[in-house]
C-alpha positions as a LaTeX table, in Angstrom:
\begin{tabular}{lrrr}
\hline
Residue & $x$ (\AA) & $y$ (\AA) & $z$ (\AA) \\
\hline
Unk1 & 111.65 & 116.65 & 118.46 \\
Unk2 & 113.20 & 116.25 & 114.95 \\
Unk3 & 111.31 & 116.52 & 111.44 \\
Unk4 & 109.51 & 113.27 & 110.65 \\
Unk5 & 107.71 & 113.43 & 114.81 \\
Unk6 & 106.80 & 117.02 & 113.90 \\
Unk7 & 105.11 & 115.60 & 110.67 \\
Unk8 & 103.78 & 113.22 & 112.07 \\
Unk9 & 102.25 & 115.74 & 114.31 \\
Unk10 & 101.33 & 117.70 & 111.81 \\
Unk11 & 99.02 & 114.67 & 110.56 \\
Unk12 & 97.44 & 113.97 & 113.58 \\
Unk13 & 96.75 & 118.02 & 113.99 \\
Unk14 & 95.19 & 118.03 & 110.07 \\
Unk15 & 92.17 & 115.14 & 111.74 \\
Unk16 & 90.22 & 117.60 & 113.33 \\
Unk17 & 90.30 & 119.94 & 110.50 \\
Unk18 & 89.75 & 117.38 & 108.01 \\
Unk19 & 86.55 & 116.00 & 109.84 \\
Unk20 & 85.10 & 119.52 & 109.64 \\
Unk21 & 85.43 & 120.43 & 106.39 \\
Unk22 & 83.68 & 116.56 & 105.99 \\
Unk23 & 80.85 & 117.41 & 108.03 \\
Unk24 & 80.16 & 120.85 & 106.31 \\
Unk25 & 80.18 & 119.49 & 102.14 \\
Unk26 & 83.27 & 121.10 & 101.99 \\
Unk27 & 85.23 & 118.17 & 100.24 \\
Unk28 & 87.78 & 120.09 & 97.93 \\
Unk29 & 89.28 & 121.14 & 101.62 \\
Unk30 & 88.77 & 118.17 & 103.25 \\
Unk31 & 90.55 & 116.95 & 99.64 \\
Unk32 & 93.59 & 119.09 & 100.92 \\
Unk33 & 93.89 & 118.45 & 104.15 \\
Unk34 & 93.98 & 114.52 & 103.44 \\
Unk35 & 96.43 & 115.23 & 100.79 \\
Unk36 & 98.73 & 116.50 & 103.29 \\
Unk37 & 98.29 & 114.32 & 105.98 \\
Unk38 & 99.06 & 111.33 & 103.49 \\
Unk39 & 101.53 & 113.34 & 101.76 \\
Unk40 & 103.44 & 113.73 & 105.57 \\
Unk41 & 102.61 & 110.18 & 106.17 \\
Unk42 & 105.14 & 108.89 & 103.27 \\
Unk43 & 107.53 & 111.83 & 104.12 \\
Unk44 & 108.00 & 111.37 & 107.43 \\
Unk45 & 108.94 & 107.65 & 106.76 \\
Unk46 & 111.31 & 108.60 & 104.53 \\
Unk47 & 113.29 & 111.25 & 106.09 \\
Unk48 & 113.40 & 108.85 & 109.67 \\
Unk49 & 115.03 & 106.42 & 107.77 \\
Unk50 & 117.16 & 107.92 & 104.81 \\
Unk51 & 118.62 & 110.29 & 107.24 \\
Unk52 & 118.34 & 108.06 & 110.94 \\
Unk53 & 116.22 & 109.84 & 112.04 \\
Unk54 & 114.06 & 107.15 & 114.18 \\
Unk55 & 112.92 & 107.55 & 117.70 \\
Unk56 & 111.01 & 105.77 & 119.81 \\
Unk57 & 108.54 & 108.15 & 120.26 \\
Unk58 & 108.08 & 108.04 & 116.64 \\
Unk59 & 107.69 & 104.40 & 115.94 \\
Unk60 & 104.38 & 104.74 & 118.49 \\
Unk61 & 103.30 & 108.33 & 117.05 \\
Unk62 & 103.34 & 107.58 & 113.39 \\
Unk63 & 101.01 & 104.27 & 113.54 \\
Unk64 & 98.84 & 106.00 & 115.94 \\
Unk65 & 98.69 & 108.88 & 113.23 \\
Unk66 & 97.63 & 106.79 & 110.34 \\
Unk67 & 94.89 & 105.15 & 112.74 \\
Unk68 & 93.51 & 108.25 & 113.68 \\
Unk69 & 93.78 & 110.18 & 110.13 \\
Unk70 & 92.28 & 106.51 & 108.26 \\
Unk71 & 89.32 & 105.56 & 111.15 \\
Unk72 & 88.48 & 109.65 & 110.63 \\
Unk73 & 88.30 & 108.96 & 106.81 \\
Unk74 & 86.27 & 105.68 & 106.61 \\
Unk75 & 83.45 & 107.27 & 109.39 \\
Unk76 & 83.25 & 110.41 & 108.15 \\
Unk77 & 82.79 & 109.94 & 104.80 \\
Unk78 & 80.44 & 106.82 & 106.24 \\
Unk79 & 78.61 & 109.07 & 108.33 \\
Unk80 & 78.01 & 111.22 & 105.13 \\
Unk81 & 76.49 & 108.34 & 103.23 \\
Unk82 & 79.97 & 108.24 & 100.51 \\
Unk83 & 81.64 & 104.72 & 101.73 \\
Unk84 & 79.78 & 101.67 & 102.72 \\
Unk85 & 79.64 & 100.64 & 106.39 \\
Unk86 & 80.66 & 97.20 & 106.20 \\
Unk87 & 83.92 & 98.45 & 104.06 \\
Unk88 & 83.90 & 101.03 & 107.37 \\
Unk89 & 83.74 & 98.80 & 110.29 \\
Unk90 & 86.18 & 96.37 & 108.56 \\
Unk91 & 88.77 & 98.94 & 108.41 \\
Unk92 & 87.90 & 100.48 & 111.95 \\
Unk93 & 87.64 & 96.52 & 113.53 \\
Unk94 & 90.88 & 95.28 & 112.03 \\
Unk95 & 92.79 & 98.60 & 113.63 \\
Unk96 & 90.43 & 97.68 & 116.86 \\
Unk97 & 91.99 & 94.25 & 116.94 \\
Unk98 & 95.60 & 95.79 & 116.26 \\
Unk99 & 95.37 & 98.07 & 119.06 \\
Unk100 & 93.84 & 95.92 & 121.76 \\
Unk101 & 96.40 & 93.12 & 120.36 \\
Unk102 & 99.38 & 95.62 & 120.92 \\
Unk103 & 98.03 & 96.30 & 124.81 \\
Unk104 & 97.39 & 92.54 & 125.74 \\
Unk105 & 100.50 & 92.07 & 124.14 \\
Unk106 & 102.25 & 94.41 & 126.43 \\
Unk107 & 100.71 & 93.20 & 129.23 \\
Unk108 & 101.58 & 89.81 & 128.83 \\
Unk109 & 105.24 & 90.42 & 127.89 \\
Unk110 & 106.39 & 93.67 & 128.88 \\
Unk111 & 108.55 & 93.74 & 125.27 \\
Unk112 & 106.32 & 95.25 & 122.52 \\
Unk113 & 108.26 & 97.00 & 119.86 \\
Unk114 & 106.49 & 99.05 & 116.90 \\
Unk115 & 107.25 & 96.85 & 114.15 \\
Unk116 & 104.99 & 97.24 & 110.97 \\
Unk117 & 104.38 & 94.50 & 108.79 \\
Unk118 & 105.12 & 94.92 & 105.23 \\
Unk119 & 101.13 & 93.79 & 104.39 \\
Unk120 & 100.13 & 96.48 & 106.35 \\
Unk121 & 102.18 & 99.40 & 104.73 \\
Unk122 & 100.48 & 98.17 & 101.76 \\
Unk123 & 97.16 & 98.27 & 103.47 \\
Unk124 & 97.73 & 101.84 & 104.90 \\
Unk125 & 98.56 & 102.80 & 101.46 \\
Unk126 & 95.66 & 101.10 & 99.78 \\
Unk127 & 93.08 & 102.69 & 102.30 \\
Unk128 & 94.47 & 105.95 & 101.85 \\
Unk129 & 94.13 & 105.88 & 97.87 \\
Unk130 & 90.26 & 104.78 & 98.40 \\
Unk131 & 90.09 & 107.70 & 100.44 \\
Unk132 & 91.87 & 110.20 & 97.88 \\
Unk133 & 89.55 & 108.52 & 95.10 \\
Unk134 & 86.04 & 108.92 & 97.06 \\
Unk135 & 87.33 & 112.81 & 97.97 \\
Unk136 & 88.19 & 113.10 & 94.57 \\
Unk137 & 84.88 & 111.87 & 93.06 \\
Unk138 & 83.12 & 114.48 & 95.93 \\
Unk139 & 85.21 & 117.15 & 94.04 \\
Unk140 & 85.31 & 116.70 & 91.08 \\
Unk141 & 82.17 & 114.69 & 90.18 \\
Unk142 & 84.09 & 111.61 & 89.15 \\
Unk143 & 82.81 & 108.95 & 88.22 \\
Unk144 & 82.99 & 105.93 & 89.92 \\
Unk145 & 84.14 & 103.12 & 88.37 \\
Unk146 & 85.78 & 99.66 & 88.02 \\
Unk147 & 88.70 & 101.05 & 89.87 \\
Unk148 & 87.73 & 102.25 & 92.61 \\
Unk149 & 86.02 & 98.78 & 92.95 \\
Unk150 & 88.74 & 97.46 & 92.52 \\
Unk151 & 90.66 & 99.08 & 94.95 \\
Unk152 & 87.95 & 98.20 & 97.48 \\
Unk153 & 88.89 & 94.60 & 97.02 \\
Unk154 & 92.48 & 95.49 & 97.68 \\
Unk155 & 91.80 & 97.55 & 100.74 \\
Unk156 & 89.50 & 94.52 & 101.94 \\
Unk157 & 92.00 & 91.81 & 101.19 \\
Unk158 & 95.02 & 93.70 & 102.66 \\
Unk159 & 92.89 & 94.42 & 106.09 \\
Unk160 & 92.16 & 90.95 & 106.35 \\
Unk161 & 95.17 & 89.57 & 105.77 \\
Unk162 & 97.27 & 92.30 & 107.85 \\
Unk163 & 94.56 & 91.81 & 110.47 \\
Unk164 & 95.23 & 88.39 & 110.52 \\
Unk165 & 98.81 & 88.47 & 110.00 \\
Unk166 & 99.60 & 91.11 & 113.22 \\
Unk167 & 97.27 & 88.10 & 115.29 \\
Unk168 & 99.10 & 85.61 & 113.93 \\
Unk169 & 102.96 & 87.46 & 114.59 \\
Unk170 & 101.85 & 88.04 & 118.02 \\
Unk171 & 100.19 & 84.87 & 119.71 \\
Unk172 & 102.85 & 83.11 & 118.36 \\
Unk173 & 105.71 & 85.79 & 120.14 \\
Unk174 & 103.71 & 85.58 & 123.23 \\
Unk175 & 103.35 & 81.58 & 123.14 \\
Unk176 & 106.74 & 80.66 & 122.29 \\
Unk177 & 108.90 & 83.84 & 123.11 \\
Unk178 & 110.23 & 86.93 & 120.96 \\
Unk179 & 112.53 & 85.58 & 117.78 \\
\hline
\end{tabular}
């Protein structure tokens, strides 16, 4: 166990809490709790690799972190009537089709290796500022306004095209072997 796993950790222990504090109207703690998840999320990422500090254990845990912490985010807050369900089950599909395309992948090849694209570390990031925005607007009675629709269309394009991109990247290692 070193420092960025036991962030990562961390995050996936701050879900539960966060989904509470959703479900009872209590968004300046569910504000804080997602702060700190995301705020880990970066961290850990940082500290694995400025100070080699990546294991194998972490390259599963920390994807599996941001799914849980992200599909927690988008269904809560849907469930609560704050984000749209179509934005929701685009999000929630696209990491559907990632993680059923990691196990077939598996299957089939017996050689998968967590390697994120760069389009999704932009998407992670561009879901998770939604999120902080909508939290923030529950808070603090912000206004919503041309950018959060604006981010929307990032988060939207980014999950389609790192949805796309992960399909693409692995048919084409399964069909014609790992380069």
């Amino acid at each position: 166990m070193n420092l960025p796993n036991a962030l990562t950790l961390l995050r996936i222990f701050l879900v539960p809490a966060f989904i509470y504090e959703v479900m009872e109207d209590h968004y300046d703690m569910a504000l804080w709790f997602f702060l700190v998840a995301a705020i880990t999320d970066g961290l850990d990422g940082f500290i694995a690799t400025r100070f080699n500090q990546r294991t194998e254990v972490g390259a599963y845990l920390d994807p599996l972190a941001d799914k849980l912490l992200l599909t927690a985010g988008y269904l809560t807050l849907t469930y609560k009537g704050h984000m749209d369900y179509w934005l929701t089950m685009l999000v929630v599909g696209r990491d559907m089709l990632i993680v059923g395309g990691a196990i077939l992948y598996q299957m089939l090849t017996n050689a998968l290796r967590m390697e994120p694209l760069m389009v999704s570390k932009v998407n992670t990031v561009m879901q998770i500022v939604l999120l902080v925005m909508v939290l923030f607007h529950l808070t603090h009675d912000w206004p919503l306004s041309t950018l959060v629709e604006t981010t929307i269309v990032l988060v939207v394009l980014t999950t389609v095209v790192s949805g796309v991109s992960y399909a693409m990247v692995w048919t084409t290692r399964a069909t014609h072997g790992r380069k």
